[in-house]
N, C-alpha and C positions, 0 to 999 in steps of 0.2 A: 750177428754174433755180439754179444755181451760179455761184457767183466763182470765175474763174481769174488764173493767172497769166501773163503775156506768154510765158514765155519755157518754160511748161509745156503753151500750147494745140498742137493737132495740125494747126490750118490754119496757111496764107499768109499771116501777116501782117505782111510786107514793104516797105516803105514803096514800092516799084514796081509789087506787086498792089495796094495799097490806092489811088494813085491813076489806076488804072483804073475805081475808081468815081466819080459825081459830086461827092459831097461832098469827097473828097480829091484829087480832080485842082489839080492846079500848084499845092500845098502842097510845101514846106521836105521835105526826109527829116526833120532834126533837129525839125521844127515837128510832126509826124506821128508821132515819138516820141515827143515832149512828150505829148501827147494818150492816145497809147497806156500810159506809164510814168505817167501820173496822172491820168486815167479809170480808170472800172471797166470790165473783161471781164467777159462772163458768158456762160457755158455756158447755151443752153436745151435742152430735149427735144421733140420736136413735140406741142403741145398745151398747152405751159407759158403761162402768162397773167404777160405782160411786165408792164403795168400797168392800170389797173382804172376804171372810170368815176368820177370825183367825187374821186380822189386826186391829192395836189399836184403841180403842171409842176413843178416845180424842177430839171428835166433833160429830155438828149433824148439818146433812142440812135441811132448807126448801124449799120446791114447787116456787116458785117465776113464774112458768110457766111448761106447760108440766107436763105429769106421771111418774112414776116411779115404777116400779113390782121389791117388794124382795121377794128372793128365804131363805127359813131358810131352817138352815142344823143342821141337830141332827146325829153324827155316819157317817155314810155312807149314808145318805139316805138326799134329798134334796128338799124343795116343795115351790114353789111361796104359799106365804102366804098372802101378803095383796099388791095392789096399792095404791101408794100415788099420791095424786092429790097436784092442783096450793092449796096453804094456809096450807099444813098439814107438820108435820115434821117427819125425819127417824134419828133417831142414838141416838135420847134423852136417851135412856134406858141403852146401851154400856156408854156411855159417862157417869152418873150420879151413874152407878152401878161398874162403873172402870175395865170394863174387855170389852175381844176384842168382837167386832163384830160375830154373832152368824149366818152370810147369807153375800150372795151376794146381790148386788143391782144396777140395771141396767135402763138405760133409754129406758122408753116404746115409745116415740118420744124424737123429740128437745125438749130441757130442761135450763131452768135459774133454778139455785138454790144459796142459799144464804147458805155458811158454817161457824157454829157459833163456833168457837174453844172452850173447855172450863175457858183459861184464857178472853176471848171475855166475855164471860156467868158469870166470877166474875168478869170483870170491869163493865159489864152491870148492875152488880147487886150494885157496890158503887156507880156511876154514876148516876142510874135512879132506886131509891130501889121502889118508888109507883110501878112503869112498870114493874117492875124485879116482881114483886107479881103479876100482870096483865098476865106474859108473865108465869109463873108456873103456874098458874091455867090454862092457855090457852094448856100448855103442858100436864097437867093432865089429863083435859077433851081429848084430843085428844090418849092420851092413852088410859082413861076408853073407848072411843068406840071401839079401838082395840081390848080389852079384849074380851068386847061383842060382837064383828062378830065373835073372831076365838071360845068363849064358845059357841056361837050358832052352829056354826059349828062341835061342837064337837057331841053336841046332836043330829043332823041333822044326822049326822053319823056311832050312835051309838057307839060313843068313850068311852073308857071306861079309865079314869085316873088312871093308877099304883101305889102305892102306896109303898116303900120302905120299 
């Protein structure tokens, strides 16, 4: 995995492709180059390992291009849980919940991702407070659907949740 530069990568990233995906739909153009002018790019290759079990949230990336399959690990035991597609984002939850990373996460092909630090995500948020609201609800929804593939999943399964 490599750092690029905005204005050096070979994809779309335009502020009218970008909000065709969820995390950046009815974001600002100017709010959506904020992010992109001070975030990090980065180049993956398919099979590059994003970030790693037990290392710090201190950020979350999105899709900008390409998939990405994480693996959650509970104990000893380890299971691809969801792919992330171009528009969706991974680490919001690490990152917001202040504790490390809970999986690996690995690039299922080439991959552009945009890494939003969490000092990124409170200047985002004085900077551009309308879109900073725009871009929480857009993280939110994008979680609730998470919830609801892996709860389907669970009943699918006949999971039965533990209770303490």
């Amino acid at each position: 995995m490599k750092t690029v530069l905005a204005k050096n990568t070979e994809y779309d990233i335009s502020s009218s492709h970008l909000k065709e995906g969820s995390i950046f739909g009815a974001l600002s153009d100017s709010s959506i180059m904020f992010l992109l002018e001070n975030g990090v790019l980065h180049q993956a290759s398919k099979g590059d390992e994003i970030f790693t079990y037990g290392s710090k949230g201190t950020s979350f990336h999105t899709v900008l291009y390409g998939t990405l399959d994480f693996y959650k690990q509970h104990d000893e035991k380890k299971t691809r849980t969801r792919t992330i597609q171009f528009g969706e984002a991974i680490g919001f939850v690490s990152m917001i919940a202040l504790h490390e990373r809970v999986g690996n996460l690995y690039a299922l092909e080439d991959c552009l991702l945009l890494e939003i630090s969490s000092q990124l995500f409170s200047d985002f948020h004085d900077k551009y407070p309308f879109d900073f609201g725009i871009l929480l609800m857009n993280l939110s929804r994008d979680m609730a659907r998470t919830i609801r593939v892996l709860s389907n999943s669970l009943v699918e399964n006949d999971v039965v949740v533990k209770e303490d």
